[in-house]
VMD Tcl script that draws the C-alpha trace (Angstrom):
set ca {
  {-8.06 123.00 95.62}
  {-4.13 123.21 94.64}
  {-1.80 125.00 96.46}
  {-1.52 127.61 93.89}
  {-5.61 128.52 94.34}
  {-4.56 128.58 98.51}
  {-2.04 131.08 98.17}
  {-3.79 132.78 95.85}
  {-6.61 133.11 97.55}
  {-4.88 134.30 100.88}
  {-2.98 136.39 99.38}
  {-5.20 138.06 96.35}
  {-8.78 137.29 97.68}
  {-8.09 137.64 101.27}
  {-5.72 140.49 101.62}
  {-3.54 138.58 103.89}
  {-0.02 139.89 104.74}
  {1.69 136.08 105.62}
  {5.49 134.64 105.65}
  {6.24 131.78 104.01}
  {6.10 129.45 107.35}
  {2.54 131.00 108.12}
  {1.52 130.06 105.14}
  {3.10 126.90 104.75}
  {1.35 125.68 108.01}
  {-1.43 126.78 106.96}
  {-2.28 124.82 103.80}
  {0.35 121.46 105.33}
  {3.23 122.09 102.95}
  {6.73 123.31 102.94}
  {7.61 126.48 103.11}
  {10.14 126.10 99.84}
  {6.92 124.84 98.25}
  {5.17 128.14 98.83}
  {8.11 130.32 97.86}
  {8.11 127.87 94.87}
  {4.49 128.62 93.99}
  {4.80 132.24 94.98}
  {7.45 132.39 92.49}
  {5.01 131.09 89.70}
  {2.11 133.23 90.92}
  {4.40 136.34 90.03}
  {6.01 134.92 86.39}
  {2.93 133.08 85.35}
  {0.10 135.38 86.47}
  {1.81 138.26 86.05}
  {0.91 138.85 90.21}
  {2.49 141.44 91.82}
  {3.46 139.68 95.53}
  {5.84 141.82 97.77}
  {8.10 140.55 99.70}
  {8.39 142.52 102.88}
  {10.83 143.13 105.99}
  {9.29 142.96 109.42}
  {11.22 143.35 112.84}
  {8.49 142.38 115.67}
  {9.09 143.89 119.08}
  {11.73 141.38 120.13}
  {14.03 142.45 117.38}
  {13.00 139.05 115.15}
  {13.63 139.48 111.61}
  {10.84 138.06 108.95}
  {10.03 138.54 105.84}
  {5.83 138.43 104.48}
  {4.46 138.23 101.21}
  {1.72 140.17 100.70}
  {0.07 141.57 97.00}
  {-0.19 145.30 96.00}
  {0.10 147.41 92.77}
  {3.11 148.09 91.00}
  {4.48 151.27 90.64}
  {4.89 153.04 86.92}
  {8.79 152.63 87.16}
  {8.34 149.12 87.81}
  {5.18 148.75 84.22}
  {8.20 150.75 82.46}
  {11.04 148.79 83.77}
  {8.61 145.53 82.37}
  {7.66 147.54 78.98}
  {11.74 147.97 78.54}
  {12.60 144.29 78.96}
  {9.80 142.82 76.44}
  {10.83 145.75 73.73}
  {14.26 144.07 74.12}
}
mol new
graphics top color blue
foreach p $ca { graphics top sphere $p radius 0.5 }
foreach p [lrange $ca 0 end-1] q [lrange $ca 1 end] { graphics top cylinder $p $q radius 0.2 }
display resetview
């Protein structure tokens, strides 16, 4: 299974809400690699994968990917740039 299908799977199939680290320990890679193939999951696939802000109780920043549905301004923001 490639490290696209792992993400992918966590991510789409799954449900999971995961940083880059999490992940990257997860499937023993980098976490550059999985912001790497994050990166193609969202230009190639088309994927909508959110990167969100998360302060834990002890005031820790991180940031975890997670997939959800675009909103219209974002389709119509997309529809714009192709017509271009």
């Amino acid at each position: 299974m490639t490290l696209n299908s792992k993400i992918f799977n966590a991510l789409v199939v799954d449900g999971a809400e995961l940083t880059a680290k999490q992940m990257a320990a997860r499937f023993g890679t980098s976490a550059q690699s999985v912001i790497s193939r994050i990166s193609e999951l969202r230009l190639d696939k088309g994927i909508a994968v959110y990167r969100n802000k998360h302060t834990d109780s002890n005031n820790r920043t991180v940031f975890k990917y997670r997939v959800g549905s675009p909103t219209r301004a974002v389709v119509a923001a997309g529809f714009k740039a192709l017509a271009a």
